[in-house]
N, CA, C and O atoms as CSV, one atom per row, in Angstrom:
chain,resi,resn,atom,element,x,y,z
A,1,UNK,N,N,0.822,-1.200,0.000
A,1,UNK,CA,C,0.000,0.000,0.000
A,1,UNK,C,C,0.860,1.255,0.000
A,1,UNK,O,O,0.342,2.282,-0.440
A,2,UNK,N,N,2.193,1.293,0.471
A,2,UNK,CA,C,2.723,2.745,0.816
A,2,UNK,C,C,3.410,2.686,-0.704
A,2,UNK,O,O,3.957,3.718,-1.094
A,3,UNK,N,N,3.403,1.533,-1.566
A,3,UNK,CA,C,4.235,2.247,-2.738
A,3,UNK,C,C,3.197,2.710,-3.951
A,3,UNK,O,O,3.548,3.390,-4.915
A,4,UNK,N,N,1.859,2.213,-3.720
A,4,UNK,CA,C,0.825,2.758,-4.450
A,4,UNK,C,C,0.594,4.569,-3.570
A,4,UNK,O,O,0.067,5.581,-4.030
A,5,UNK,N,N,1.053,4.398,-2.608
A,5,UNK,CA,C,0.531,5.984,-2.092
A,5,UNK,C,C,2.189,6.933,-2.645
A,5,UNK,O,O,2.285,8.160,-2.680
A,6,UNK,N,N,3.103,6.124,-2.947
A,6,UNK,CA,C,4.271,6.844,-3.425
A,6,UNK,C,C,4.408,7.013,-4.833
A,6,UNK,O,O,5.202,7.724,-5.449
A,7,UNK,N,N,3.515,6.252,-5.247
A,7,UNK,CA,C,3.605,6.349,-6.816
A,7,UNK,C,C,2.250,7.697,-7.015
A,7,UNK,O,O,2.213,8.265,-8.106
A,8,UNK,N,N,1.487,8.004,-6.204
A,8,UNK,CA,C,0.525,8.899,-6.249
A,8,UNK,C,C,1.210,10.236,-6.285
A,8,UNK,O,O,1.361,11.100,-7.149
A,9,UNK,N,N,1.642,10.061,-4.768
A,9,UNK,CA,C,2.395,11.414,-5.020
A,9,UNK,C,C,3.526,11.776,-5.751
A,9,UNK,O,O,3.964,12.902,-5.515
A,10,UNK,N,N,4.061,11.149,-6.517
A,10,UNK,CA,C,4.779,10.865,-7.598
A,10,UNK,C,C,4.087,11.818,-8.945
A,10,UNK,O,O,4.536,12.829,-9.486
A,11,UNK,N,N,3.083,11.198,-9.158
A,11,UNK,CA,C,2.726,11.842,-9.973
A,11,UNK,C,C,1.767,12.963,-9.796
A,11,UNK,O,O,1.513,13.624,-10.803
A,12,UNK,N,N,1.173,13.294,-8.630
A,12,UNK,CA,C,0.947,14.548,-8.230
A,12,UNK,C,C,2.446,15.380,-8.120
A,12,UNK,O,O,2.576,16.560,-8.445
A,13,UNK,N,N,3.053,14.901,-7.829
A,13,UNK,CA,C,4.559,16.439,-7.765
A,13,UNK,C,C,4.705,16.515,-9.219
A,13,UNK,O,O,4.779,17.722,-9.446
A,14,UNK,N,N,4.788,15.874,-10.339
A,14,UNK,CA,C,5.349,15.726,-11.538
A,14,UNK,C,C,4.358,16.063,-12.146
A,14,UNK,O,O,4.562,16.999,-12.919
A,15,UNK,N,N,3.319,15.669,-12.115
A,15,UNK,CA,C,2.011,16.000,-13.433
A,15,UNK,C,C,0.845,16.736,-12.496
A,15,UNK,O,O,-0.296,16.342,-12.737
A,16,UNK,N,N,0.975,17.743,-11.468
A,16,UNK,CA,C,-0.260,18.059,-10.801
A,16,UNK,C,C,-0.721,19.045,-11.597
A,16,UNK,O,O,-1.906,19.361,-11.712
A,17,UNK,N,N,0.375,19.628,-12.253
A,17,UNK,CA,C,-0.491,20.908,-12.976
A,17,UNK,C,C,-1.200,20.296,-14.145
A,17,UNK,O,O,-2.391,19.999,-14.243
A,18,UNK,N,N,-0.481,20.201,-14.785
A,18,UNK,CA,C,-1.321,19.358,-15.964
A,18,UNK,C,C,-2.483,18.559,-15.188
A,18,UNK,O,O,-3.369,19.395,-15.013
A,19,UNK,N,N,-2.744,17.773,-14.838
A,19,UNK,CA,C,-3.989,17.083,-14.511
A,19,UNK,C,C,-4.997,18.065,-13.832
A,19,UNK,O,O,-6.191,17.771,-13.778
A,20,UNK,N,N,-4.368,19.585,-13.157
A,20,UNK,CA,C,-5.693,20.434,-12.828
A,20,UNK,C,C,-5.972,21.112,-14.282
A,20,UNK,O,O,-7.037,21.728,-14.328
A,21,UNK,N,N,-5.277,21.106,-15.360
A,21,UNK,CA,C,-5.390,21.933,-16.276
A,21,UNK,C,C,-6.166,20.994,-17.117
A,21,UNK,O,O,-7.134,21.530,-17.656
A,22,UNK,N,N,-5.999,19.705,-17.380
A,22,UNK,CA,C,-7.145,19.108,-18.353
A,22,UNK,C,C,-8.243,18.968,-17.381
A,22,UNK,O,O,-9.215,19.072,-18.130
A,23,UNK,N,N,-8.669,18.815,-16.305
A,23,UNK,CA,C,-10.465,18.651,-15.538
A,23,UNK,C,C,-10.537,19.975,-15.925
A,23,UNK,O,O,-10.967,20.135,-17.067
A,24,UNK,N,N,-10.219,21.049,-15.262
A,24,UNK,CA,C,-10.463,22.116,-15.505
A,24,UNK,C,C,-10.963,22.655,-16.563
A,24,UNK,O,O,-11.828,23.527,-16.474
A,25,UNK,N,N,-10.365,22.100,-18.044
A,25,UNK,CA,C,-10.795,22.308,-19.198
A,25,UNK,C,C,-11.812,21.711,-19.595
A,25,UNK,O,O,-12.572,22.381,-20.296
A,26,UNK,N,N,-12.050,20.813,-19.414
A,26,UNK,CA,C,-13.056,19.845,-19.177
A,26,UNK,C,C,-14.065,20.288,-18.569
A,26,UNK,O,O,-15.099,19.977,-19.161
A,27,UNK,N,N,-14.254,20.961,-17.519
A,27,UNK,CA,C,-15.191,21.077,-16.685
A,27,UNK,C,C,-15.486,22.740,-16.434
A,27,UNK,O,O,-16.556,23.146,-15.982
A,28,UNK,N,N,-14.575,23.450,-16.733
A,28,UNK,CA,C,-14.157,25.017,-16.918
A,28,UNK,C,C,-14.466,25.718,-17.585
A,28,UNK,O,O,-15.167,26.715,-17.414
A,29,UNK,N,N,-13.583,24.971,-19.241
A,29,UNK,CA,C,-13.453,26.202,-20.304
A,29,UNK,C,C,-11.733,26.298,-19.914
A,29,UNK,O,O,-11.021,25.850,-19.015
A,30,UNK,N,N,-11.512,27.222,-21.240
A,30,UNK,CA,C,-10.168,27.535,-21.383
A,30,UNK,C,C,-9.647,28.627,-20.042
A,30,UNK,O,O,-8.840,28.095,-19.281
A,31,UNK,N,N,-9.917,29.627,-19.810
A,31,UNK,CA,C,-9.649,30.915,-19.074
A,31,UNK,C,C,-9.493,30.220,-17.351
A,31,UNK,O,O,-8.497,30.332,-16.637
A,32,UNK,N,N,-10.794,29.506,-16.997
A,32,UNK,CA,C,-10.331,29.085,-15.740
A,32,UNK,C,C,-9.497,27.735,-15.419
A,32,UNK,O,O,-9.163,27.458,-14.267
A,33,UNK,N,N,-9.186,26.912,-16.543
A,33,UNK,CA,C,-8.335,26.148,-16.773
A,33,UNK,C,C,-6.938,26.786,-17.174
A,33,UNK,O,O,-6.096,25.893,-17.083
A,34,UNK,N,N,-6.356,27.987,-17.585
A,34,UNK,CA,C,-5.366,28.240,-17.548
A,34,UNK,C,C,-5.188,29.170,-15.993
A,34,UNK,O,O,-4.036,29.126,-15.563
A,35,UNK,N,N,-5.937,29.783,-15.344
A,35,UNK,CA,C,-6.044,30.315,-13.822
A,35,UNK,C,C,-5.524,29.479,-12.835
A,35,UNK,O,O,-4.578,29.770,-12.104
A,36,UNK,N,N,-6.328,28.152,-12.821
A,36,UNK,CA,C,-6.294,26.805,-11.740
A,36,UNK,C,C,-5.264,26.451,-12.009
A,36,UNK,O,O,-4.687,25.954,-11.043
A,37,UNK,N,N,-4.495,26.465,-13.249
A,37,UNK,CA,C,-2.967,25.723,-13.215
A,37,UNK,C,C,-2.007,27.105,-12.510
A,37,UNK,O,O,-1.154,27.039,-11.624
A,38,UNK,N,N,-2.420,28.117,-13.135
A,38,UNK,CA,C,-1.463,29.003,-12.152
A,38,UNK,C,C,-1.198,29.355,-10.580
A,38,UNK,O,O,-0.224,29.628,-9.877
A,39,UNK,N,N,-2.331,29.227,-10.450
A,39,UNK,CA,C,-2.799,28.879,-9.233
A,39,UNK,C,C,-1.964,27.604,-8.651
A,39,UNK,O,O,-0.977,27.750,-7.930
A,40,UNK,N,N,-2.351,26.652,-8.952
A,40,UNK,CA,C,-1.912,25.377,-8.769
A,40,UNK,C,C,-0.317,25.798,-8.797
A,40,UNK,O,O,0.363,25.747,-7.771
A,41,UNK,N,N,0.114,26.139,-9.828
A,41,UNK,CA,C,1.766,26.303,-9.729
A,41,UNK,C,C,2.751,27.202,-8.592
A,41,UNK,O,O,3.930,27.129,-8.244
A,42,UNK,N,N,1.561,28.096,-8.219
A,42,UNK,CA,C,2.350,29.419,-7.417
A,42,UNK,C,C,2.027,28.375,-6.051
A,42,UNK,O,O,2.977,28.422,-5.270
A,43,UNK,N,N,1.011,27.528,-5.620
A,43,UNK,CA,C,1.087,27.035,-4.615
A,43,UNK,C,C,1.845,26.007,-4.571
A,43,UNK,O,O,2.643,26.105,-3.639
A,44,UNK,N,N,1.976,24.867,-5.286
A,44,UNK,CA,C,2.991,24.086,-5.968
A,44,UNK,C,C,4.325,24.506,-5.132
A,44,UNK,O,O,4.723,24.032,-4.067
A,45,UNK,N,N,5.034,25.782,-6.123
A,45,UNK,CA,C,6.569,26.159,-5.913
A,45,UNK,C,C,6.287,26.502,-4.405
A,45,UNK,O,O,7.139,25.999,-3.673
A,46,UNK,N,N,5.126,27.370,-3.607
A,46,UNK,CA,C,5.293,27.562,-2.241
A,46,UNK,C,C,5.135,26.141,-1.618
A,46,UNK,O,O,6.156,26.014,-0.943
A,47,UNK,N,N,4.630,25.368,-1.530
A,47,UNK,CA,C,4.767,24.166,-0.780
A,47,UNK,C,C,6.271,23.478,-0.811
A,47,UNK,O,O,6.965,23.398,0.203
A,48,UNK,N,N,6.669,23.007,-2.064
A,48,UNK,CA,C,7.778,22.856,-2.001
A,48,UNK,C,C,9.062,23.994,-1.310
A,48,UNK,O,O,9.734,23.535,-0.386
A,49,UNK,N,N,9.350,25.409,-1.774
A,49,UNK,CA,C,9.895,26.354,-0.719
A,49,UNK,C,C,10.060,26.299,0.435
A,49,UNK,O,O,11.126,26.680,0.917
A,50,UNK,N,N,8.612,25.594,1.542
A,50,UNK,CA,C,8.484,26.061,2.834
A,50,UNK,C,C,8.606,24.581,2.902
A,50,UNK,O,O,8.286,24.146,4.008
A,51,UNK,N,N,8.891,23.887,2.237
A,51,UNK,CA,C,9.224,22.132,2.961
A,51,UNK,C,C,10.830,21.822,2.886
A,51,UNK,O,O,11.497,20.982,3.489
A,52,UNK,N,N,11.282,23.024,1.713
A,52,UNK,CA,C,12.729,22.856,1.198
A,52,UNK,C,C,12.825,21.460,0.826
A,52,UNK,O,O,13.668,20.742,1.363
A,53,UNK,N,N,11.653,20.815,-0.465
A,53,UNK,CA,C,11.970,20.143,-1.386
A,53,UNK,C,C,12.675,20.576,-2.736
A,53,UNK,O,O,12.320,21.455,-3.521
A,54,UNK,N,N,13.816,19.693,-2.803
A,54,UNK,CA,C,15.122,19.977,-3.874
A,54,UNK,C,C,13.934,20.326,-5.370
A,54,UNK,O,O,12.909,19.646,-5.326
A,55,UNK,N,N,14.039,21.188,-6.452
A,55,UNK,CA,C,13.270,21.471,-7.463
A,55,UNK,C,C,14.324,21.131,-8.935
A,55,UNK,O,O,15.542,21.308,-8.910
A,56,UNK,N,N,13.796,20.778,-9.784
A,56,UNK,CA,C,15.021,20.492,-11.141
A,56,UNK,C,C,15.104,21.782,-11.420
A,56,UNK,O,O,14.440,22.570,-10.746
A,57,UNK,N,N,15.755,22.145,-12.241
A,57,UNK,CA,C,16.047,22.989,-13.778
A,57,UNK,C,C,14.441,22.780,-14.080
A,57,UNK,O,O,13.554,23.356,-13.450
A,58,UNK,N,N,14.281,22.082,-14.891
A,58,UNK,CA,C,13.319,21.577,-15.920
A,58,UNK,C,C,12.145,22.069,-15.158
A,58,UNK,O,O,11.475,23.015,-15.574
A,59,UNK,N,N,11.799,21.255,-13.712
A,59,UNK,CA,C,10.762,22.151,-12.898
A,59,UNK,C,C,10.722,23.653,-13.031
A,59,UNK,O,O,9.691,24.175,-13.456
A,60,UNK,N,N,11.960,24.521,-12.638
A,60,UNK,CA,C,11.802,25.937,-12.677
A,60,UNK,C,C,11.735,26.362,-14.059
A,60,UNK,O,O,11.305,27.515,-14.097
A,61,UNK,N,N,12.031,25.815,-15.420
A,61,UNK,CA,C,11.880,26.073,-16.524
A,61,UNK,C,C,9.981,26.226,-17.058
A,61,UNK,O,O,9.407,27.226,-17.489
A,62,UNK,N,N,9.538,25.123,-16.859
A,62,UNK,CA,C,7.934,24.944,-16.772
A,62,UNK,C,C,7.034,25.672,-16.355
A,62,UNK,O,O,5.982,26.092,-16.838
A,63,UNK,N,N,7.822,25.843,-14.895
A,63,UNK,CA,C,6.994,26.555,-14.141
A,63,UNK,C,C,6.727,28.153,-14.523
A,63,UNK,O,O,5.675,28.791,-14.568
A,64,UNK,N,N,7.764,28.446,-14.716
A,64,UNK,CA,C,8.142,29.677,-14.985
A,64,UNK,C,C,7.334,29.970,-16.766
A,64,UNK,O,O,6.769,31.022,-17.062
A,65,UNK,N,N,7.430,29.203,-17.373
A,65,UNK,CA,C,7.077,29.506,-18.630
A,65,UNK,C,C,5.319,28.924,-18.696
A,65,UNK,O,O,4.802,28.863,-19.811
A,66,UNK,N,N,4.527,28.541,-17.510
A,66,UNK,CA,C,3.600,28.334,-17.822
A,66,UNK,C,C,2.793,29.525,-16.571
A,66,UNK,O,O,1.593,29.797,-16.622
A,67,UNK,N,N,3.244,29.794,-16.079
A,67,UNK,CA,C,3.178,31.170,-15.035
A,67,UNK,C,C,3.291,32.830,-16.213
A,67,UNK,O,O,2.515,33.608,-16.767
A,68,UNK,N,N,4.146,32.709,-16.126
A,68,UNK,CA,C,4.223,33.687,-17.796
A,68,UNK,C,C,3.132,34.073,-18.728
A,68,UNK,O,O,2.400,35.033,-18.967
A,69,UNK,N,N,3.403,32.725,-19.188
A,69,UNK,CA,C,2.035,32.044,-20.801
A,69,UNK,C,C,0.873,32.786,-19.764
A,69,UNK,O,O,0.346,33.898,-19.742
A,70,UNK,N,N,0.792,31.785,-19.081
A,70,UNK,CA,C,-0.871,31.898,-18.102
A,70,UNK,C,C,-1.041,33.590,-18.144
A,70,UNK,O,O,-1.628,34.247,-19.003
A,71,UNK,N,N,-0.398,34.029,-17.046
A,71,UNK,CA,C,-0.661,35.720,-16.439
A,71,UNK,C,C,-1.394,36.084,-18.259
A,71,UNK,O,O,-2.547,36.280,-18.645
A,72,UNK,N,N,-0.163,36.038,-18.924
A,72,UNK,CA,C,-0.783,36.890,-20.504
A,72,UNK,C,C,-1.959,36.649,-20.629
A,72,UNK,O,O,-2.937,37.317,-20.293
A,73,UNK,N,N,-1.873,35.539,-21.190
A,73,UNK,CA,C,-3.109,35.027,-21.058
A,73,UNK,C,C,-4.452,35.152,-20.711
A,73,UNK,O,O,-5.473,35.096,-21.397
A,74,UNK,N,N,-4.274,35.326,-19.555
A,74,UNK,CA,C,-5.474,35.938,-18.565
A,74,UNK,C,C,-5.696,37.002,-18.953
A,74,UNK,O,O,-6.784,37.365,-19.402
A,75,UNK,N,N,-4.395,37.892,-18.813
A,75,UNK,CA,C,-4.928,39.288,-18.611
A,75,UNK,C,C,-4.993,40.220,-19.986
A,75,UNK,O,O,-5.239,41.416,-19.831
A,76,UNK,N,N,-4.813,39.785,-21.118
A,76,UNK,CA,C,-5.266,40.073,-22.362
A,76,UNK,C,C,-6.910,39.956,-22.861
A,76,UNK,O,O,-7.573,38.957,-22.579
A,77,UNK,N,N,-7.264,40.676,-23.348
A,77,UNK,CA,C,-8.865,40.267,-23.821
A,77,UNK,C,C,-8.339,39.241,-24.745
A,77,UNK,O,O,-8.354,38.072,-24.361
A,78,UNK,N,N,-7.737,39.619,-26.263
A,78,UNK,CA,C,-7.534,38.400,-27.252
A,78,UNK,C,C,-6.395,37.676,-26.983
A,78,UNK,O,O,-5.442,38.250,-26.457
A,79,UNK,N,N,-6.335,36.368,-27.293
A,79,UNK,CA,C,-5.256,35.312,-26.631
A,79,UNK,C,C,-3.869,35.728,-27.956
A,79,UNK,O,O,-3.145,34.871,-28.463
A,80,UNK,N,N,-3.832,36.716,-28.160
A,80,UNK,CA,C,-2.672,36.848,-29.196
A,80,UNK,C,C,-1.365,36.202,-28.805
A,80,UNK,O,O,-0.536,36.177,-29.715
A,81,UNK,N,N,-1.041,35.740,-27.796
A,81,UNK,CA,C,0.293,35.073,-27.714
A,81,UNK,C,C,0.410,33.827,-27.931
A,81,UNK,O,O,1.334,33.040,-27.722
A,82,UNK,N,N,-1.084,33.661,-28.575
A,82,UNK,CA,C,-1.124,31.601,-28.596
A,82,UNK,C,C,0.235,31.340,-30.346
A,82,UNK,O,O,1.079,30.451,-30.463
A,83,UNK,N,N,-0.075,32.433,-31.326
A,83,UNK,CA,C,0.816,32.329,-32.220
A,83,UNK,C,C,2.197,32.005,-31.993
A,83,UNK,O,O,2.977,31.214,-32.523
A,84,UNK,N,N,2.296,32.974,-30.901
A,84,UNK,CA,C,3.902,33.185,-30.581
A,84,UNK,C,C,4.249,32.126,-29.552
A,84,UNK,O,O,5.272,31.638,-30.031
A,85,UNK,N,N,3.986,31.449,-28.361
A,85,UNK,CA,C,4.251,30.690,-26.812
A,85,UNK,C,C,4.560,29.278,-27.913
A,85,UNK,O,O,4.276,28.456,-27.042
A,86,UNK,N,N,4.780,28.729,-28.668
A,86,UNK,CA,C,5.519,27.792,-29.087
A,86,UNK,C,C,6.874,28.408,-29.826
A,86,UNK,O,O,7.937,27.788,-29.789
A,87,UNK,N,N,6.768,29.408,-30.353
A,87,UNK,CA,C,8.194,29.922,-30.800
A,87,UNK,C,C,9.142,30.329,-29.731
A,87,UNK,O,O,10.359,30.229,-29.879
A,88,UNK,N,N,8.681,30.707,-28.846
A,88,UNK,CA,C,9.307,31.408,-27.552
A,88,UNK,C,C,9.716,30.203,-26.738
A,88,UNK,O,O,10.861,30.043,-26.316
A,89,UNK,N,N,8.395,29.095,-26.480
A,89,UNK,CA,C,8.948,27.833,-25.643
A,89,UNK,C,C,10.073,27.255,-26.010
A,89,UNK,O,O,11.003,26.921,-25.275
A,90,UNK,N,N,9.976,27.128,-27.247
A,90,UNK,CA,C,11.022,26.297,-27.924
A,90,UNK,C,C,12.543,27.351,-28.197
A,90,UNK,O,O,13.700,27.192,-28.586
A,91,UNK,N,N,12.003,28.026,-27.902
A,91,UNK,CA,C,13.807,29.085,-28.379
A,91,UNK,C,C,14.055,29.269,-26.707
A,91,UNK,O,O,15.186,29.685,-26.456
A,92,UNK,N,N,13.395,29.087,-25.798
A,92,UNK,CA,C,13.414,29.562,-24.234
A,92,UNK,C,C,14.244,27.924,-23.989
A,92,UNK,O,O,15.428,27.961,-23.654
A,93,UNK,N,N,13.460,26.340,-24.201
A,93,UNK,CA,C,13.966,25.145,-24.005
A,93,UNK,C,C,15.253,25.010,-24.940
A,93,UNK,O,O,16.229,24.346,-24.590
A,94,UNK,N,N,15.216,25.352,-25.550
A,94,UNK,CA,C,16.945,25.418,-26.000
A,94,UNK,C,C,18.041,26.002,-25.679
A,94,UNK,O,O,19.149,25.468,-25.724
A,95,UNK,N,N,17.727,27.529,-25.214
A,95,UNK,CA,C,18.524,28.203,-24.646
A,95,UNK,C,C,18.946,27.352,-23.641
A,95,UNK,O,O,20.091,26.904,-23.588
A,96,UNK,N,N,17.894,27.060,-22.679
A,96,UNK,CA,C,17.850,26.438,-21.191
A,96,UNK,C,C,18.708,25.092,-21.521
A,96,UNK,O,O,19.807,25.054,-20.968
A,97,UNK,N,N,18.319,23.849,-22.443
A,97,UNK,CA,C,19.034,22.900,-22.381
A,97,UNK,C,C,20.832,23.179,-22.805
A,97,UNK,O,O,21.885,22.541,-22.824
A,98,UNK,N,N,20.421,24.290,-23.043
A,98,UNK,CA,C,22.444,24.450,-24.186
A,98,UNK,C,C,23.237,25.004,-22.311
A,98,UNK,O,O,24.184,24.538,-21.676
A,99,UNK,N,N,22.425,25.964,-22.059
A,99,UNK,CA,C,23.162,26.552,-20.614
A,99,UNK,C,C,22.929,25.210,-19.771
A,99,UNK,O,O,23.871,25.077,-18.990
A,100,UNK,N,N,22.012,24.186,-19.660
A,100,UNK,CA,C,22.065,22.966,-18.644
A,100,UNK,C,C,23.042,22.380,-19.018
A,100,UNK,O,O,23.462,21.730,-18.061
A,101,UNK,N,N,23.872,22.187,-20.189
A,101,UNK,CA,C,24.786,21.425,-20.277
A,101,UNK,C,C,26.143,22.067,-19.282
A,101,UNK,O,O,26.874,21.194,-18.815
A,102,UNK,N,N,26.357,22.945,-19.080
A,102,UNK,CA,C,27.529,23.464,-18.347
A,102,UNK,C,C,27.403,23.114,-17.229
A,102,UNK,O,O,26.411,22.434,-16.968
A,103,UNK,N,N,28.194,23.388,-16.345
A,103,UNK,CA,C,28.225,23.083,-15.446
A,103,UNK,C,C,28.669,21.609,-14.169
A,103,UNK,O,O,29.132,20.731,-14.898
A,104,UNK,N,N,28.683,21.260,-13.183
A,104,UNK,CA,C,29.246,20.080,-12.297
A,104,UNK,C,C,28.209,18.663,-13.467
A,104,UNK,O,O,28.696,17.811,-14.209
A,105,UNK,N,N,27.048,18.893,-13.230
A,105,UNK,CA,C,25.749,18.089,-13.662
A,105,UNK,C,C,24.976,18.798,-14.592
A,105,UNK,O,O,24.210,19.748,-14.435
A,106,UNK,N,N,25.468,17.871,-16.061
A,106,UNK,CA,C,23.942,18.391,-16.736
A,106,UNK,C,C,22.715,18.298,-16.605
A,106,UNK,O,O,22.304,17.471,-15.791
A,107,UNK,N,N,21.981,18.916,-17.181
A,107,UNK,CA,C,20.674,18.584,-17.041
A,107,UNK,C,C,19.772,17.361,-17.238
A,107,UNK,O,O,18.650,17.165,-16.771
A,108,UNK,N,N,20.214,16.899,-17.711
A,108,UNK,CA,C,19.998,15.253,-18.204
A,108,UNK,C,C,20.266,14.208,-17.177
A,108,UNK,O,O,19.515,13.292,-16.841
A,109,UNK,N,N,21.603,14.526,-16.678
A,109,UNK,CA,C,22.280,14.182,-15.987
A,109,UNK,C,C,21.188,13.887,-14.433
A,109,UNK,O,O,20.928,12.783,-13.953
A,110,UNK,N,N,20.659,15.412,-13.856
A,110,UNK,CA,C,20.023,15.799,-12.932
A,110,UNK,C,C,18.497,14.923,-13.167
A,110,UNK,O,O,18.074,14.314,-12.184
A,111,UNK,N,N,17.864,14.880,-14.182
A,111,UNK,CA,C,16.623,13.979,-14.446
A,111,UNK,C,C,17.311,12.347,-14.317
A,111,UNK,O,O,16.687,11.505,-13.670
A,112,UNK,N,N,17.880,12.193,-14.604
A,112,UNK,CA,C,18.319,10.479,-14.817
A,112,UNK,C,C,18.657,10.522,-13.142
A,112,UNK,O,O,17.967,9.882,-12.348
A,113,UNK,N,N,19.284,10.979,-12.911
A,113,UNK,CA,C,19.884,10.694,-11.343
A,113,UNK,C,C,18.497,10.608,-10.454
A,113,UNK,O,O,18.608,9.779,-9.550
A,114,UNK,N,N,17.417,11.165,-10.491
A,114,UNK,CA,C,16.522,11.171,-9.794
A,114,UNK,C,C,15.386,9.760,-9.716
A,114,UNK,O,O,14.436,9.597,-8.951
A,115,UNK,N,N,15.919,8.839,-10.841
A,115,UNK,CA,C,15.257,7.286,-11.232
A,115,UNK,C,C,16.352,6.488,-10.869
A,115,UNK,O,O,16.065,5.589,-10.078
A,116,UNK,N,N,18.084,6.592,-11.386
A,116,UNK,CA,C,18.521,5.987,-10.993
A,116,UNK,C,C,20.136,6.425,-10.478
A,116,UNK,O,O,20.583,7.553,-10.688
A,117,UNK,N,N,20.811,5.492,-9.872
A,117,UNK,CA,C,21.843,6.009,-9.796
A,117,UNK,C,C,23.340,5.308,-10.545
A,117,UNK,O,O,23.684,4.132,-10.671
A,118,UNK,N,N,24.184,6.927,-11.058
A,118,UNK,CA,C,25.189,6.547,-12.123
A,118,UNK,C,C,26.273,6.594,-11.170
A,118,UNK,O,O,26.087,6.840,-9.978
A,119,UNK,N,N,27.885,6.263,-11.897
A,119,UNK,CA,C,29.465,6.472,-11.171
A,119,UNK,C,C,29.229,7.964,-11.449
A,119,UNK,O,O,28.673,8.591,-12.351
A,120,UNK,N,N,29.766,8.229,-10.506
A,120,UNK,CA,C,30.328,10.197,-10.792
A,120,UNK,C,C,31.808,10.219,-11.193
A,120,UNK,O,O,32.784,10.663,-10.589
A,121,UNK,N,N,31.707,9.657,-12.302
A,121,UNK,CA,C,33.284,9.690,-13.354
A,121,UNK,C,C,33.345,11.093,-14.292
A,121,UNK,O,O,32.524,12.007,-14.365
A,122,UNK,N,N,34.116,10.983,-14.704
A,122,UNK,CA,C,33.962,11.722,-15.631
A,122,UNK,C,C,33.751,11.781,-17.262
A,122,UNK,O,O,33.401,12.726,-17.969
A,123,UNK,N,N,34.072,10.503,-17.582
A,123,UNK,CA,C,32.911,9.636,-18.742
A,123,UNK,C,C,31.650,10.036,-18.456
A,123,UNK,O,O,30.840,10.490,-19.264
A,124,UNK,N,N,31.451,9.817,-16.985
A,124,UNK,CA,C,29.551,9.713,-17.554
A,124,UNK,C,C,29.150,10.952,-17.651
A,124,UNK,O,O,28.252,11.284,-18.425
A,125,UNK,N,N,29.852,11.879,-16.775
A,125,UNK,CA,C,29.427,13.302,-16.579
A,125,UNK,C,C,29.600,14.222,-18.187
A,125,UNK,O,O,29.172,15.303,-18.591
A,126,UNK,N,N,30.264,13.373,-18.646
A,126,UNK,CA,C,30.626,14.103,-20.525
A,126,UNK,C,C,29.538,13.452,-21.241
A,126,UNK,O,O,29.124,14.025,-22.249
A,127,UNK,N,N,29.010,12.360,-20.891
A,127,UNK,CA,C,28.588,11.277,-21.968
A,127,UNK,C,C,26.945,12.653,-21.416
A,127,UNK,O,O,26.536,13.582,-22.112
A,128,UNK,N,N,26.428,12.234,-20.036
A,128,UNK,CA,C,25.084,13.394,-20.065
A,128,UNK,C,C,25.607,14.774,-20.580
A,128,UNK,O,O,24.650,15.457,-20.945
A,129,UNK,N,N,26.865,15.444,-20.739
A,129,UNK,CA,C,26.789,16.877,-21.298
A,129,UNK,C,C,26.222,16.344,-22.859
A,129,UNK,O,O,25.168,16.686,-23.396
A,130,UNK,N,N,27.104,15.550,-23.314
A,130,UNK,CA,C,26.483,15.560,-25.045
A,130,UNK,C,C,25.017,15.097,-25.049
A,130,UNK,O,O,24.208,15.531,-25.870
A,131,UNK,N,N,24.731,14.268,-24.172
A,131,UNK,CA,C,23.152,14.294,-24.630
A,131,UNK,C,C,22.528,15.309,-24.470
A,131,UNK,O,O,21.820,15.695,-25.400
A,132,UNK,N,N,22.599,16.204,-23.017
A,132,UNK,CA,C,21.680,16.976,-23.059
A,132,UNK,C,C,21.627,18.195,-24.314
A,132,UNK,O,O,20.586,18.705,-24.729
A,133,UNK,N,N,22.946,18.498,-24.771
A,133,UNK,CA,C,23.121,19.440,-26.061
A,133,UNK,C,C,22.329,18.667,-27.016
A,133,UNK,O,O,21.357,19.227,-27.524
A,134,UNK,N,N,22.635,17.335,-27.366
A,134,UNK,CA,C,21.663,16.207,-28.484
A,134,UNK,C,C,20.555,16.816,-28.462
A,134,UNK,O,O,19.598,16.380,-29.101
């Protein structure tokens, strides 16, 4: 029973926004389905903050770019940034993966380590820089 309640919250920390953002849509409409995820996210990053649970890259990347998206979003009458929030995501996730490669641990590196565990050589630590640039 405790690894069915760990696999829950598993995927509540990893997919909570998304899963308030499709009921929501579902049950909402677009406007308060993009609200409830922001919502959801600003409480999200404060829960984690005030528990001082460790957060990825990739987490603060998301978060941040669906906090963003959202606010516009909202607070525009016409959704004019729906053209643009895939050109921007994708030039924002590249930037982000090219700068994750620097550093002690790439970014790749930091997601894989969290399923399993690698040698801290320095083979492997080169072998995750080239993927995460890949």
């Amino acid at each position: 029973m405790q690894a069915v309640w760990r696999f829950i919250r598993y995927v509540l920390m990893e997919f909570g926004a998304l899963i308030v953002f499709w009921v929501a849509l579902y049950t909402a409409g677009i406007r308060p389905a993009i609200a409830a995820t922001v919502i959801f996210i600003l409480l999200d990053g404060s829960y984690r903050w005030w528990r001082k649970l460790p957060v990825t890259r990739s987490y603060v990347l998301t978060s941040a770019l669906a906090v963003g998206f959202g606010c516009i979003d909202l607070l525009a009458a016409n959704p004019f940034m729906i053209k643009y929030e895939a050109v921007i995501t994708n030039t924002a996730t590249g930037i982000f993966f090219v700068a994750g490669a620097r550093g002690d641990k790439s970014l790749i590196q930091e997601v894989a380590e969290k399923r399993s565990q690698f040698p801290d050589r320095a083979d492997v630590r080169h072998f995750f820089k080239l993927f995460t640039l890949a």
